[in-house]
ROLO-840987 format. One line per 10 residues: number of its first residue (from 1); their letters; for each residue x, z, y of C-alpha. Coordinates in steps of 0.05 Angstrom, whole numbers. Last residue first. Layout:
BEGIN
NUM> A> X Z Y ~ ... .
***
This chain:
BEGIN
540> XXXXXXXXXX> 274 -936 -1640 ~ 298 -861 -1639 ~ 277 -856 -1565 ~ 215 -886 -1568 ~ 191 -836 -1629 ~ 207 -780 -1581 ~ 173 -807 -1525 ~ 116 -820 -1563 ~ 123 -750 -1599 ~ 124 -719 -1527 .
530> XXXXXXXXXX> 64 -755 -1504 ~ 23 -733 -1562 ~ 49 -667 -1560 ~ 34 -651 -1480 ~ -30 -613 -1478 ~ -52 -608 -1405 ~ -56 -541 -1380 ~ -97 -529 -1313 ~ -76 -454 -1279 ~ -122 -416 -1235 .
520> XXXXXXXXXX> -96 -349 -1202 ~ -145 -301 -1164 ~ -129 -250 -1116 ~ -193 -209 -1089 ~ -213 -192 -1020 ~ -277 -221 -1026 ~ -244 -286 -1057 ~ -181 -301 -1056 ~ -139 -366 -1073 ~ -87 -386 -1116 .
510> XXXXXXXXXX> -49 -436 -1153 ~ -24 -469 -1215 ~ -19 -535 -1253 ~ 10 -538 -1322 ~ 40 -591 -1364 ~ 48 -558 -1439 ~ 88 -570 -1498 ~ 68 -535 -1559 ~ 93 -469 -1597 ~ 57 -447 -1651 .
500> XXXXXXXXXX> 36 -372 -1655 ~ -26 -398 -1702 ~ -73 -370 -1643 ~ -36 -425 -1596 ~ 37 -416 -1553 ~ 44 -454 -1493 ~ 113 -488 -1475 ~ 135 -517 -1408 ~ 130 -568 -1361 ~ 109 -550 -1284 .
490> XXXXXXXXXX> 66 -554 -1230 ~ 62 -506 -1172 ~ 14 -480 -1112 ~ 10 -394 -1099 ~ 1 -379 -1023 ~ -69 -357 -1035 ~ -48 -308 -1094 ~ -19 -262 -1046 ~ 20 -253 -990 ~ 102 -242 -1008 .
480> XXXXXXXXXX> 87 -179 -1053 ~ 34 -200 -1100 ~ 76 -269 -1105 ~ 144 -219 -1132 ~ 96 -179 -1182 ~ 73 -244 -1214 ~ 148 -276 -1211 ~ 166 -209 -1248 ~ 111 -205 -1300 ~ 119 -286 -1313 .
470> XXXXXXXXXX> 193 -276 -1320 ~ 185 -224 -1377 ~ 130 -262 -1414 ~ 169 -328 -1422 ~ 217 -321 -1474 ~ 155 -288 -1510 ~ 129 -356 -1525 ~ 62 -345 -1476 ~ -16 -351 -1477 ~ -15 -274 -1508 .
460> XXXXXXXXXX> 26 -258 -1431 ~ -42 -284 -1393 ~ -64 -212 -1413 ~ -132 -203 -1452 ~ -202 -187 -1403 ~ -234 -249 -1437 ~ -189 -276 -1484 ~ -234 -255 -1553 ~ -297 -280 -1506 ~ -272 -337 -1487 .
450> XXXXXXXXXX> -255 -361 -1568 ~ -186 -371 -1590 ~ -161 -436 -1617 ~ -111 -457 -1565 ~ -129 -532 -1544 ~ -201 -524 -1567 ~ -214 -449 -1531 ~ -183 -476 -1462 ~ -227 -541 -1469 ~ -283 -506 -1473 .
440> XXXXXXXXXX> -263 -458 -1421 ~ -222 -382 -1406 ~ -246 -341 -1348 ~ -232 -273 -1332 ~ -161 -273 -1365 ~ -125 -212 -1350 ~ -51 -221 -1296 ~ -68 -163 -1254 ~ -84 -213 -1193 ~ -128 -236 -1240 .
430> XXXXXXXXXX> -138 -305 -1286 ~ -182 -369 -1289 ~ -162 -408 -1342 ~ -177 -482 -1340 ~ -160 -520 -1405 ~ -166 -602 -1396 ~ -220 -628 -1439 ~ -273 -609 -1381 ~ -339 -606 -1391 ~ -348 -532 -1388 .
420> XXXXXXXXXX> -295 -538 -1324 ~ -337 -593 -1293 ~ -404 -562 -1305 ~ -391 -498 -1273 ~ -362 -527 -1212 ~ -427 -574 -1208 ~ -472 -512 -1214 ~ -433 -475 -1157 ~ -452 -525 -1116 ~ -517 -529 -1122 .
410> XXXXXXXXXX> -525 -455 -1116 ~ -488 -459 -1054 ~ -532 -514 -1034 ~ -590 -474 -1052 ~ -568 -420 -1003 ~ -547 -452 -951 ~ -622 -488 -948 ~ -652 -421 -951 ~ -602 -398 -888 ~ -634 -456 -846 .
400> XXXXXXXXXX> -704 -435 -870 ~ -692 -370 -840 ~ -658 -388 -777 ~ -711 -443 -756 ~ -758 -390 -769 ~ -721 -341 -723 ~ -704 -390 -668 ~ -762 -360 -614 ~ -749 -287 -632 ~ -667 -306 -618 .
390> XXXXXXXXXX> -679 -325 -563 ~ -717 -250 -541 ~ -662 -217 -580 ~ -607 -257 -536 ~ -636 -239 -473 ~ -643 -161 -485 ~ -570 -161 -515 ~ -543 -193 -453 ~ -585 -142 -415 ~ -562 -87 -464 .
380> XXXXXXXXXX> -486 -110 -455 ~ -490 -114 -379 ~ -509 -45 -382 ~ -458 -14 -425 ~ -406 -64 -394 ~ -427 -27 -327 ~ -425 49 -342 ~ -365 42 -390 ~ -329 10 -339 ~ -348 57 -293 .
370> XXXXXXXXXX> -332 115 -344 ~ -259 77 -349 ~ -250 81 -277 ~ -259 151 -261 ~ -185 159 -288 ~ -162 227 -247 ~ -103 206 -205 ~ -141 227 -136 ~ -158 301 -168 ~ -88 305 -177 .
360> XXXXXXXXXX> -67 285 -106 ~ -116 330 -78 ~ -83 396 -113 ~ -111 426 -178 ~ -98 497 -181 ~ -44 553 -211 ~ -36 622 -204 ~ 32 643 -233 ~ 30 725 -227 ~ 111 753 -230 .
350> XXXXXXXXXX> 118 810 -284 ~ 189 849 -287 ~ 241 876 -327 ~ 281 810 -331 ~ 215 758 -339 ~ 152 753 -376 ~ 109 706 -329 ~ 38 720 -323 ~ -11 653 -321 ~ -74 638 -278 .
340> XXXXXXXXXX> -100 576 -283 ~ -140 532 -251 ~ -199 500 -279 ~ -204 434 -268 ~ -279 403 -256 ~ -259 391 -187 ~ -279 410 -125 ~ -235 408 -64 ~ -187 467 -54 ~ -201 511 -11 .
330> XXXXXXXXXX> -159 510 61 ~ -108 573 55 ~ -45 526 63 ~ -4 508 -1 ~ 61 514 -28 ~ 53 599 -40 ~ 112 632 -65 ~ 122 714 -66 ~ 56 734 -49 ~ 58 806 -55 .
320> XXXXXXXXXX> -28 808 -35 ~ -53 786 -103 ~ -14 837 -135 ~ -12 826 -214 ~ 64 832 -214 ~ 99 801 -154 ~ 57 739 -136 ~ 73 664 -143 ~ 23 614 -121 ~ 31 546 -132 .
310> XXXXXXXXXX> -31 483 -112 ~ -7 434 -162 ~ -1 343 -165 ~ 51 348 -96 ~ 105 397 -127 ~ 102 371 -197 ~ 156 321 -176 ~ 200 378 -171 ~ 169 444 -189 ~ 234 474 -213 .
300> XXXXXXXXXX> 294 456 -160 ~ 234 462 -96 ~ 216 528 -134 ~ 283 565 -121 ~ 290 537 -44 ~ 227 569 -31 ~ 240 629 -69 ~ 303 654 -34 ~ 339 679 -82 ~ 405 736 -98 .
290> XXXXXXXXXX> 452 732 -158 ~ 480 799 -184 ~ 535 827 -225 ~ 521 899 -199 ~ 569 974 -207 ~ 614 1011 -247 ~ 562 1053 -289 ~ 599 1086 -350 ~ 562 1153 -325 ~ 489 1122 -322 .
280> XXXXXXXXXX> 501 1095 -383 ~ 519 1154 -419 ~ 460 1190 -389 ~ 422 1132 -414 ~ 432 1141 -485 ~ 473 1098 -525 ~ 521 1057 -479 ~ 594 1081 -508 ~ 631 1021 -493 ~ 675 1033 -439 .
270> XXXXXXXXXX> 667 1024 -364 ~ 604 992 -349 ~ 567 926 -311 ~ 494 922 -299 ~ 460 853 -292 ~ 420 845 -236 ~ 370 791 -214 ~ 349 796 -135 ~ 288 771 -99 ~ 271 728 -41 .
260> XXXXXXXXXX> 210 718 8 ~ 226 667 58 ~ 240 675 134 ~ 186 652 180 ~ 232 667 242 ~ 295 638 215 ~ 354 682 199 ~ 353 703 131 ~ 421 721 83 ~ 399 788 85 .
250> XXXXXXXXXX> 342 775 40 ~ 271 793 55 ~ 246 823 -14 ~ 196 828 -65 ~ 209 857 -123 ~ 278 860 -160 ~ 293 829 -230 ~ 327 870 -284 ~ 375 846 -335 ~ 386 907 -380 .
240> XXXXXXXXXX> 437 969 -387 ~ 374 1005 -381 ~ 387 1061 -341 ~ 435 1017 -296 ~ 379 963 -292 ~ 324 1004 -274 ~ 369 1038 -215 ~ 383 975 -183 ~ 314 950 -191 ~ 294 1011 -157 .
230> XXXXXXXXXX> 342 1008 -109 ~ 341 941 -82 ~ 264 958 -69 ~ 277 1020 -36 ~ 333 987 17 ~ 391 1040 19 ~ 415 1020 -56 ~ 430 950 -40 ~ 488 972 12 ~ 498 908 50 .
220> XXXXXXXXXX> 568 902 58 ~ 576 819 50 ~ 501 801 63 ~ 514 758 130 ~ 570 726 97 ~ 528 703 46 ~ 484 656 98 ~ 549 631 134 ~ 581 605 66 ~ 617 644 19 .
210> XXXXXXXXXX> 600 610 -42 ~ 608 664 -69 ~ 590 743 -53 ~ 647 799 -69 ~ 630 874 -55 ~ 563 882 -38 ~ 553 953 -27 ~ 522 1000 -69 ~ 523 1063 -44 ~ 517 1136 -69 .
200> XXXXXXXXXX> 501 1210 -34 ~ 485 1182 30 ~ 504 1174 103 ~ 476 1118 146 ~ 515 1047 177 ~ 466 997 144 ~ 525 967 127 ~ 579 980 92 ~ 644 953 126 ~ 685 892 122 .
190> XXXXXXXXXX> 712 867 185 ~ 776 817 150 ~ 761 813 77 ~ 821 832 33 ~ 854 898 69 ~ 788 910 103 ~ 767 918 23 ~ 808 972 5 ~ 796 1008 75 ~ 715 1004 58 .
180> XXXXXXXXXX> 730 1033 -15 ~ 772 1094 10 ~ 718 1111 64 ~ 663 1112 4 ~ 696 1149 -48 ~ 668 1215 -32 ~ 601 1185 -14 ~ 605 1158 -88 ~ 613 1073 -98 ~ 578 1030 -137 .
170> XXXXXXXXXX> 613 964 -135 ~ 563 905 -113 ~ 582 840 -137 ~ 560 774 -119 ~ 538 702 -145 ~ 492 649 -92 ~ 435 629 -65 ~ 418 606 -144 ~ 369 553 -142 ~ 398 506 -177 .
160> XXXXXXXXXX> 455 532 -227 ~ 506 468 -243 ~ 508 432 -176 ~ 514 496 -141 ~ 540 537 -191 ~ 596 507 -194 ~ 625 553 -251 ~ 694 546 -228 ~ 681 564 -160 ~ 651 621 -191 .
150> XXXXXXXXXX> 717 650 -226 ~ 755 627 -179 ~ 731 664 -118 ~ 716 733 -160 ~ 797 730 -173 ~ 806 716 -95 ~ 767 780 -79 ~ 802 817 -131 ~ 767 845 -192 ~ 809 917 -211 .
140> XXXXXXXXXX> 780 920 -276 ~ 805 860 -316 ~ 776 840 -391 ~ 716 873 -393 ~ 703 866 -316 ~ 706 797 -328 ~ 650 795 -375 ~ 599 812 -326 ~ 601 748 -300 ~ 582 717 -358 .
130> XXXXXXXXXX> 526 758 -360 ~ 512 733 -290 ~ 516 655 -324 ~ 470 684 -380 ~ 418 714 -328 ~ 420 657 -280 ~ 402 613 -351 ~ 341 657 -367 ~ 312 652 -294 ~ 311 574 -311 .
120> XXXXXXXXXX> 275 586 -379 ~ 225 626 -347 ~ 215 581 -286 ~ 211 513 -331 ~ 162 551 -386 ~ 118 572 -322 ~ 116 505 -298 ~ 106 469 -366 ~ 49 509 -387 ~ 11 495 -313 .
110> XXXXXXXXXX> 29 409 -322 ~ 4 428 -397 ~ -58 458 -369 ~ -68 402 -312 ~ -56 348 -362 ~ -108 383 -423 ~ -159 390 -360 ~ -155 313 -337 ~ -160 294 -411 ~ -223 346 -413 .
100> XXXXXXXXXX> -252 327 -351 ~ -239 250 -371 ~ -273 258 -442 ~ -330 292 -412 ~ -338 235 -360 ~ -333 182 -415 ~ -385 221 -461 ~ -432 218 -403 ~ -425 150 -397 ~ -431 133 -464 .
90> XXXXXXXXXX> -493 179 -460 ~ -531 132 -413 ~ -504 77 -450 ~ -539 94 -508 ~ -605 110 -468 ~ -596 37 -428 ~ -587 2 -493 ~ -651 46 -530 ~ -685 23 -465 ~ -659 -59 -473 .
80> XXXXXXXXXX> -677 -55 -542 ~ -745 -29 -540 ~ -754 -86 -487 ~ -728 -140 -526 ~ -788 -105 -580 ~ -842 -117 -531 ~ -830 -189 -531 ~ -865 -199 -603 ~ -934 -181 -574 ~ -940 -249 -533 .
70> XXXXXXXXXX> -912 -293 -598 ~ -984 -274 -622 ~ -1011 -314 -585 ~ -1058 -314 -517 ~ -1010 -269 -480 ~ -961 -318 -494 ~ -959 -350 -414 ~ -974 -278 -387 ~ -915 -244 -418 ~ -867 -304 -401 .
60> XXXXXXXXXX> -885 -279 -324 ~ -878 -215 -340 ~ -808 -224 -375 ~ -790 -254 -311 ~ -804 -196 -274 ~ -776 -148 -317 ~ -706 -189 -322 ~ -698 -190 -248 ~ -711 -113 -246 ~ -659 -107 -291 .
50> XXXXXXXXXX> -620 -144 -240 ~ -630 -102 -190 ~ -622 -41 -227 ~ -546 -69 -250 ~ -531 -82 -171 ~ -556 -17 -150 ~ -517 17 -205 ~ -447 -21 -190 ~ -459 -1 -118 ~ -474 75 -144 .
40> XXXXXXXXXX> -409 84 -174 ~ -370 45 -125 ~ -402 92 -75 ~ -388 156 -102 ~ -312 136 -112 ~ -310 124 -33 ~ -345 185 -19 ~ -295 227 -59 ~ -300 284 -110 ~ -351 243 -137 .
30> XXXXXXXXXX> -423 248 -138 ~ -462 188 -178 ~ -499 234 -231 ~ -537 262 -178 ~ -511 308 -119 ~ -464 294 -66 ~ -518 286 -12 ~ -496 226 -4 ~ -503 212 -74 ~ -581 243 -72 .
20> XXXXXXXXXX> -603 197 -16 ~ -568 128 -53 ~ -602 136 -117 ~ -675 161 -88 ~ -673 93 -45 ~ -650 56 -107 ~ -700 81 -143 ~ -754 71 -101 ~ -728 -3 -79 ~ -729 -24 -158 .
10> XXXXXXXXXX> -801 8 -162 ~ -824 -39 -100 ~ -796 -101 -121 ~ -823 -97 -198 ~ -893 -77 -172 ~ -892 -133 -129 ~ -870 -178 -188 ~ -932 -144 -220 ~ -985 -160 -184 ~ -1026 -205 -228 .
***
């Protein structure tokens, strides 16, 4: 008696409980945005509504049947419409699962890419330095205006992103060291080595293109007074490898936030006997050497990446040698990606790639298609729910309809069969392979085998042997172009009976399919008679 009240006041309940637990971002309706949340749950609302619609009026249509046994039958709609909401219910779920793992797979290969992009990048600095190198192989005494051409040829600034620019740094013995500064005052104007200290070796920058005003503030700089120049420096002479520097400030800074930078030697020697180290260490002439300021380096390689990922960079597996960060210290907001933390193999040295989601990633995720999924799913059990209870109420009518089909089809198949038994014309009925699966009355009297000796046999038996070949290829050839169904022709020929005498023919083909199935059908009509007519005619 109550129950449309009941109806009312469960729909409010869980609507209530709905909208309290999404603003509380929790529930199955919390997005990583308000605005998302609440598309989510106004599609719910509206779908619970209506379902509650349904349950009323399904009460009411309840109480008028109760008295029959059409009453019980409405339970099953019902069974429907839950199993409906369950299956949709894990649609749903399905969808989200499939978009944290699609959005996961992106972020990954978005992560995969950067790091592949900064390897490969650092590996083309080191060829063009290597390059660089090469001169000394060929000419010792590297001139200032020789160093000029050489990388204003190689345009490294269109060519070689990133790169601050290309340098050498001679290394030079505290005996040697006055003698080296007056050789270069005599080519750069000012030069000196700088910071101004006594030592046992130097390495001053020697030649540094493009000389703009940022490299001119490096050219002198001793990189073995610094410790962290030095290391590296050191590493690579012992090695006679590529060798990456920690974290630096570069000479070529001036701002008040300067950026961290770094430095990528390659070693260059006298001679050619490398072998040990010691030998090494005594060939050793001075630095090819490309110095980087980090922010400008990852603007070239991020790119368009730069607003989807949060970037950190760190020097080894130090958290606290930060070499790149593009992000402020606010946490990101949550998001089923993962981030990713991936080391970077590079010139004698590890660099840390931590990587997370940023906001503009999280805002591309699809939510849309588990919405969709969400709201068809339930709009398709409700439509589902209505049609089964219809469909209760036409069953009978359905049934018997479906009986009466059936004897018709019956009826007519009868009336087929007795037409070609009764035929004089001879139907045969015939493959897509070319066998005989159905061969007539008439068939058997006009060439004297019986159906079953032609059942299963090739149309080819039927045929002067003039004819066979074509058949086979005209068969093939209809197969090909779409079938049996396109098949309609009429022509004269010759038909050869069980005595292997030839006769004239007039025969009707075509096609059709049935369950998938080519069929050919061909009428012969015997043509003798006519023929000797004609013939006698003729010699009247």
């Amino acid at each position: 008696r109550d129950g449309g009240r009941c109806v009312t006041l469960c729909v409010l309940v869980v609507v209530a409980v709905a909208i309290g637990f999404t603003l509380q971002s929790r529930g199955p309706f919390a997005e990583t945005d308000l605005n998302s949340a609440l598309i989510s749950l106004d599609s719910f609302v509206a779908l619970w509504c209506i379902a509650g619609l349904a349950l009323a009026a399904d009460l009411c249509e309840r109480r008028r049947l109760e008295q029959g046994a059409d009453g019980r039958a409405l339970i099953i709609p019902w069974l429907v419409l839950l199993a409906g909401v369950a299956l949709t219910t894990w649609a749903w779920q399905q969808a989200q699962l499939n978009r944290r793992a699609l959005s996961q797979a992106y972020f990954d290969d978005l992560s995969l890419r950067l790091a592949n992009r900064t390897v490969e990048r650092l590996k083309s600095y080191e060829h063009i330095l290597q390059a660089a190198s090469g001169l000394f192989a060929v000419k010792v005494n590297i001139t200032a205006q020789d160093w000029h051409q050489f990388v204003s040829h190689q345009a490294i600034r269109s060519h070689y992103l990133g790169m601050q620019g290309m340098g050498y740094a001679r290394f030079v013995t505290a005996a040697d060291k006055r003698d080296f500064e007056l050789e270069q005052q005599r080519q750069i104007k000012g030069y000196e080595i700088k910071p101004a200290g006594e030592h046992d070796f130097y390495a001053p920058v020697t030649f540094l293109e493009p000389a703009d005003w940022r490299n001119q503030r490096a050219m002198g700089l001793d990189l073995y007074a610094e410790t962290v120049r030095r290391e590296a420096l050191l590493l690579a002479r012992d090695t006679g490898q590529a060798t990456m520097s920690g974290k630096i400030t570069l000479a070529q800074e001036s701002s008040p936030n300067p950026q961290a930078g770094f430095l990528l030697y390659i070693p260059v020697y006298r001679g050619s006997d490398l072998g040990t180290p010691q030998q090494r260490q005594d060939a050793f002439m001075g630095l090819v050497y490309s110095p980087f300021r980090m922010n400008d380096l990852m603007a070239t390689i991020l790119l368009s990446d730069a607003d989807l990922l949060r970037v950190s960079i760190y020097d080894g597996n130090q958290r606290r040698a930060a070499m790149y960060v593009n992000h402020d210290d606010k946490p990101a907001l949550n998001s089923d990606i993962q981030a990713k933390t991936i080391r970077l193999k590079l010139p004698n040295r590890d660099w840390t790639l931590h990587v997370a989601q940023s906001a503009k990633l999280i805002q591309r995720q699809d939510f849309q298609k588990e919405r969709i999924v969400l709201v068809a799913g339930m709009l398709i059990s409700m439509l589902l729910f209505g049609l089964l209870r219809n469909l209760l109420l036409t069953h009978i009518k359905a049934v018997h309809l479906s009986e009466e089909m059936a004897s018709s089809l019956k009826a007519a198949e009868a009336k087929f069969s007795s037409l070609v038994d009764n035929s004089f014309e001879a139907i045969i009925i015939a493959d897509y392979h070319g066998r005989i699966v159905s061969f007539n009355p008439g068939a058997v009297s006009m060439f004297g085998y019986s159906a079953e000796e032609m059942r299963g046999k090739e149309l080819t038996e039927l045929m002067p042997e003039r004819y066979r070949h074509a058949h086979l290829i005209g068969l093939a050839r209809r197969i090909e172009d779409g079938g049996a169904s396109k098949l309609s022709r009429q022509v004269e020929l010759c038909a050869l009976n069980r005595q292997g005498q030839e006769f004239p023919v007039f025969l009707s083909l075509s096609g059709w399919q049935s369950d998938g199935v080519d069929y050919f059908g061909a009428i012969l009509t015997n043509l003798s008679q006519r023929k000797q007519v004609e013939a006698d005619l003729e010699k009247a």
